[in-house]
Short mmCIF file of the C-alpha atoms (twelve columns), coordinates in Angstrom:
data_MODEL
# 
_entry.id   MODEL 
# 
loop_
_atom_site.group_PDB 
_atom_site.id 
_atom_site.type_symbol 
_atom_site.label_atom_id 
_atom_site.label_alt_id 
_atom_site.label_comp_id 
_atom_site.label_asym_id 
_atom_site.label_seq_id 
_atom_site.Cartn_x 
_atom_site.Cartn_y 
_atom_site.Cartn_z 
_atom_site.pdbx_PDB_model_num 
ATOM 1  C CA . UNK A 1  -12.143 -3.245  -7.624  1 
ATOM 2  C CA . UNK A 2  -9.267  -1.654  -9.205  1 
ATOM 3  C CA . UNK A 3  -6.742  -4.026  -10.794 1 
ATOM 4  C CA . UNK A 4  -4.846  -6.296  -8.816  1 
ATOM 5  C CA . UNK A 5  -0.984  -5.694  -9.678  1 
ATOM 6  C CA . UNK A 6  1.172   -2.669  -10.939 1 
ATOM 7  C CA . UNK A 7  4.290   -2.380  -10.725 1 
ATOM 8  C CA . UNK A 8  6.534   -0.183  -8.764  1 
ATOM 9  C CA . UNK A 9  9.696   1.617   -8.064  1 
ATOM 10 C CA . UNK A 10 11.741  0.874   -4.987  1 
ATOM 11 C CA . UNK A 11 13.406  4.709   -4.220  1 
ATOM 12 C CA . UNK A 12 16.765  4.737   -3.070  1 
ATOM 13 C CA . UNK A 13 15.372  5.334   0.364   1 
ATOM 14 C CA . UNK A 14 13.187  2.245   0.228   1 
ATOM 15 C CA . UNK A 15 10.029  4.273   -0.331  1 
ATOM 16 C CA . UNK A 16 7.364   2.930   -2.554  1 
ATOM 17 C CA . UNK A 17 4.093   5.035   -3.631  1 
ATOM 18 C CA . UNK A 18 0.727   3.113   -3.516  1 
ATOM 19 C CA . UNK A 19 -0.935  3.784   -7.314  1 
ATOM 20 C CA . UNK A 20 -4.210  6.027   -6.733  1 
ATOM 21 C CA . UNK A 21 -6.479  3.665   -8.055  1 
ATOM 22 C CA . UNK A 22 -5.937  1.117   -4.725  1 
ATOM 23 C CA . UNK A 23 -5.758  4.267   -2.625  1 
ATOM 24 C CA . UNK A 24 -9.057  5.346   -3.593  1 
ATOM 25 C CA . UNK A 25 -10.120 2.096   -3.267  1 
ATOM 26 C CA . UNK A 26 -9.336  1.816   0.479   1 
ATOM 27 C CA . UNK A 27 -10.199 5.633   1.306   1 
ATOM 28 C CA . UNK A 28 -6.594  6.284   2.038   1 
ATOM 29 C CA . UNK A 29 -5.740  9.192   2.307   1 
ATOM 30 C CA . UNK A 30 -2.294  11.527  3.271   1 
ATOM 31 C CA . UNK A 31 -1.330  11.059  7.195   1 
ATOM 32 C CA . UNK A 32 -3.209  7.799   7.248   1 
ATOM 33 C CA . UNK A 33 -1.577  4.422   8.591   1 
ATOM 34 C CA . UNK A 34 -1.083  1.237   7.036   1 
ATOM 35 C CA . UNK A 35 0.454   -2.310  8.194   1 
ATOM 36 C CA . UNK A 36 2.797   -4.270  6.561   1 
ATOM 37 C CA . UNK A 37 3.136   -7.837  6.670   1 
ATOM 38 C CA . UNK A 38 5.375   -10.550 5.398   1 
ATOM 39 C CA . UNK A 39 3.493   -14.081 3.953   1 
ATOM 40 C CA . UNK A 40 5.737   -16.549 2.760   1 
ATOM 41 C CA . UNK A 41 7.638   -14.641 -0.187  1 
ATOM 42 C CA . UNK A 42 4.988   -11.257 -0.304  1 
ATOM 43 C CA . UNK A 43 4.301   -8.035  1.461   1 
ATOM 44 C CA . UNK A 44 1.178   -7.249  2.233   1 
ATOM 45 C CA . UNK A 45 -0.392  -3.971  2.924   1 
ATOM 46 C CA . UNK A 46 -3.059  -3.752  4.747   1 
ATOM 47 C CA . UNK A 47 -5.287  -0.827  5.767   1 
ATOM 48 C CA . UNK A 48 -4.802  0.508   9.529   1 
ATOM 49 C CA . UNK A 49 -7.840  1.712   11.699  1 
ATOM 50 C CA . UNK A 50 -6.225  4.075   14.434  1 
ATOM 51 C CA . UNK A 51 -8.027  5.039   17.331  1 
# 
């Protein structure tokens, strides 16, 4: 498992880039879906199987 923070830049359209190591990770890939959740104070990504 890659490491479990790194820190990111917030564009000026709200974008953010997921680092390659956590993309290879998952297996995600361009054109592929995540979901994004709010817990208490965090945002979590989390992978999304379309179908």
């Amino acid at each position: 498992m890659p490491t479990n923070e790194e820190l990111i830049k917030i564009t000026s359209g709200g974008a953010i880039s997921i680092p390659i190591q956590f993309r290879k990770y998952l297996q995600l890939q361009k054109g592929d879906y995540v979901r994004v959740v709010m817990e208490q104070d965090c945002l979590v990504i989390k992978k999304a199987i379309i179908s």
